[in-house]
N, C-alpha and C positions, 0 to 999 in steps of 0.2 A: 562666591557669587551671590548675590542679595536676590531675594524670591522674585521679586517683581522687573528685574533685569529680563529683558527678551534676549533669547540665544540662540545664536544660528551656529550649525556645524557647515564646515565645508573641506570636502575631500580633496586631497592632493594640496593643502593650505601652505608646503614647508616651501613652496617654490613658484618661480612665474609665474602666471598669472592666479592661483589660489592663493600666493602671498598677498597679491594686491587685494583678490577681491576682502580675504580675512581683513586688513586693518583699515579696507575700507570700511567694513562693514561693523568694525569696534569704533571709528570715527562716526556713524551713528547715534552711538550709545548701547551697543549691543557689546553682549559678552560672548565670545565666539569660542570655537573647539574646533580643532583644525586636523584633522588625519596626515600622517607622514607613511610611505612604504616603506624607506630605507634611512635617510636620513632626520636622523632626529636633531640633530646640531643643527641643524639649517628648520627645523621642526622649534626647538629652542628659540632659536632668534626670534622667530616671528611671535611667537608668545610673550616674551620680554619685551619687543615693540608694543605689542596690546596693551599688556601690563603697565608701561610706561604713559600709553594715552589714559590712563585709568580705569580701565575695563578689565572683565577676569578672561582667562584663558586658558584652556586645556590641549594637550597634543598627544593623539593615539596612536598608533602603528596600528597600517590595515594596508592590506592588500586586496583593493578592488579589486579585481581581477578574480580572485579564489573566492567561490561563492559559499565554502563550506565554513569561510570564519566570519562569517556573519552571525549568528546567534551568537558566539561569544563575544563577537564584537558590542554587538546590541548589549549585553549581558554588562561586559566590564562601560560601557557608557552609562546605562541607568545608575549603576552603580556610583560611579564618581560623581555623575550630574547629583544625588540624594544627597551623596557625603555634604557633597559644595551647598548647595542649594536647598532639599529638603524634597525637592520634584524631581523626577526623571527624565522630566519632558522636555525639547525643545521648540523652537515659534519655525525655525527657518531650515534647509534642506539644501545646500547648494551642492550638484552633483557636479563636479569639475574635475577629479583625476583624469587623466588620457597620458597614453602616448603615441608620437606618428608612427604612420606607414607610410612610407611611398615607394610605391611598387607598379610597375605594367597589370593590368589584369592579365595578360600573357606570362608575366613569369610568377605570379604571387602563391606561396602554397598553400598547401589548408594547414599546416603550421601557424603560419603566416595569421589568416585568416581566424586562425580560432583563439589564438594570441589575441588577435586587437578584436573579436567578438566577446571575448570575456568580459575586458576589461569598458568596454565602452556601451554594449548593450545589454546582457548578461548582467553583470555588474551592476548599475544601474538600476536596473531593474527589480532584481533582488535586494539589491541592501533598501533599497526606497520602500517594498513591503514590508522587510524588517525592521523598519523606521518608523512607517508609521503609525504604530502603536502609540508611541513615543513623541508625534508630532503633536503640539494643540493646534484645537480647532481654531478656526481663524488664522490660521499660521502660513508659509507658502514655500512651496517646490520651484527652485530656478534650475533646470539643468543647462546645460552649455553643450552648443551644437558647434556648425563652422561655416563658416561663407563658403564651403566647399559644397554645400547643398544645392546651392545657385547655380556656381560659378564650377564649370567643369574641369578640372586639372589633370593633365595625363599623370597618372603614375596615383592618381587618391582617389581610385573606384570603390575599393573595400572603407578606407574610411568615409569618405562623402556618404556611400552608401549608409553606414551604419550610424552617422549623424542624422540623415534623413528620417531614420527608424526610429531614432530618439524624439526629431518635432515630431514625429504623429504618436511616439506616448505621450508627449508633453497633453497632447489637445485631450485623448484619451482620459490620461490622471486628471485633467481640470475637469473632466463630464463627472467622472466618479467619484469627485473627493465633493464637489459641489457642495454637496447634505452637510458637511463638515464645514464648509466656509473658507475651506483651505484653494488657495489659487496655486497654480502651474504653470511657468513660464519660461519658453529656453532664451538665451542669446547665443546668436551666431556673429564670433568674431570675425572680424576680415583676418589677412596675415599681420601679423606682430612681432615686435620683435624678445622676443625672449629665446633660454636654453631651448624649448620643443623643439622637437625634431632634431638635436644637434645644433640648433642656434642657425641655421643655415636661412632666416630669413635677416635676423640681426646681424650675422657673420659674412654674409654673400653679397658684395658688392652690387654684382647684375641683378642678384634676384630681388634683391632690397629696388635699386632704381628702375626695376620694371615694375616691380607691384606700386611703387609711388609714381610711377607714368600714367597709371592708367586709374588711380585713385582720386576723384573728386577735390580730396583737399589739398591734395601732391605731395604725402608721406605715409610713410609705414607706420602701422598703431602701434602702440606701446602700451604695456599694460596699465597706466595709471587711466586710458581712453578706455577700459572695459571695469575696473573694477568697480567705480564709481556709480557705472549703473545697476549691476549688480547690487549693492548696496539699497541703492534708491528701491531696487522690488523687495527687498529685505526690511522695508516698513510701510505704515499704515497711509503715507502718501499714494503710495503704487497698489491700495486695496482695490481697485476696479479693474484694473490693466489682470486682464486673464484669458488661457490658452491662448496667448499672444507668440509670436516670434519675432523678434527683435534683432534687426542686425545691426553688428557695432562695427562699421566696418570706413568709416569716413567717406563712405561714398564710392568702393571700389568696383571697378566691370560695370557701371552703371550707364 
């Protein structure tokens, strides 16, 4: 990676919607680093995509979720960012790992519950302290929320809820990082169709042509409709746009 290359990491990179936003975001001009939990071969591909646009590219194994490997996480990143680069630092933060829930608040456990709190608020939370050492100033934070904030869904109390906790760190980290110059910004996707969840918005007939009934533009988003703005807060176009919430959602329940 050449010094004066801007780098953005982005969690959950090997798959839907963190695929897109990564080689959106090496379509840029950035040189990106993308986290994989399990899948590295699918972690691969998307790096050999970047690579191929002529950008550099790195792929870690991390488990958001488990907040106890974060220091080394941190630890072997500074590390390879130096090797490549000569800095440790990154410009960009895009928090995006998740996975669904859907669940009755009547039947959800605290299994359940402490499951998708790790990985989504928890998580979050912590690896973005232990990050930003490591961030420069003037750089910026996008985390990813969900139209479920808004729009009430039976069966996504515990997610909605804990996306919600996410926009009000977002506004939080944009008041505190301020002295630094660094901006905080979440997007709240509508439904899409990607694997998440099982695929059951790409894969489910009814529930694909109900969410495009009552969408604005009259279909389901896709991830090429989310990464692309992602991307745009990932440079010096999007320096003003702060503790915003952004929903990308074509116009859904509206």
């Amino acid at each position: 990676m050449e010094t004066k290359s801007k780098i953005a990491l982005v969690t959950g990179g090997s798959r839907g919607l963190g695929r897109n936003m990564a080689i959106a975001i090496a379509k840029k001009g950035l040189d990106v680093v993308i986290t994989y939990n399990a899948n590295k071969e699918a972690a691969d591909e998307v790096v050999n995509e970047i690579r191929s646009l002529g950008r550099k590219a790195l792929a870690l194994q991390l488990d958001t979720s488990n907040s106890k490997n974060f220091e080394s996480f941190a630890s072997q990143l500074s590390t390879q960012l130096t090797d490549a680069t000569g800095s440790a630092h990154i410009d960009y933060l895009v928090n995006n790992a998740g996975t669904a829930l859907y669940s009755l608040a009547t039947d959800t456990t605290e299994e359940q519950m402490d499951a998708i709190y790790n990985i989504h608020y928890k998580g979050v939370f912590f690896l973005t302290q232990k990050l930003l050492p490591f961030l420069n100033n003037g750089g910026g934070i996008v985390n990813i929320s969900s139209g479920l904030t808004r729009i009430a869904m039976p069966g996504s109390s515990v997610y909605g809820s804990l996306k919600a906790a996410i926009e009000t760190l977002t506004r939080y980290l944009a008041k505190e990082l301020g002295e630094r110059k660094i901006r905080v910004n979440v997007i709240a996707p509508g439904a899409i169709e990607t694997d998440f969840g099982g695929g059951r918005v790409r894969d489910n007939k009814e529930i694909n042509e109900q969410i495009a009934g009552y969408t604005a533009l009259g279909r389901v988003g896709l991830p090429d409709d989310i990464g692309g703005v992602v991307a745009f807060l990932c440079t010096d176009d999007a320096y003003w746009i702060n503790a915003q919430r952004i929903e990308v959602s074509g116009g859904q329940a509206i």
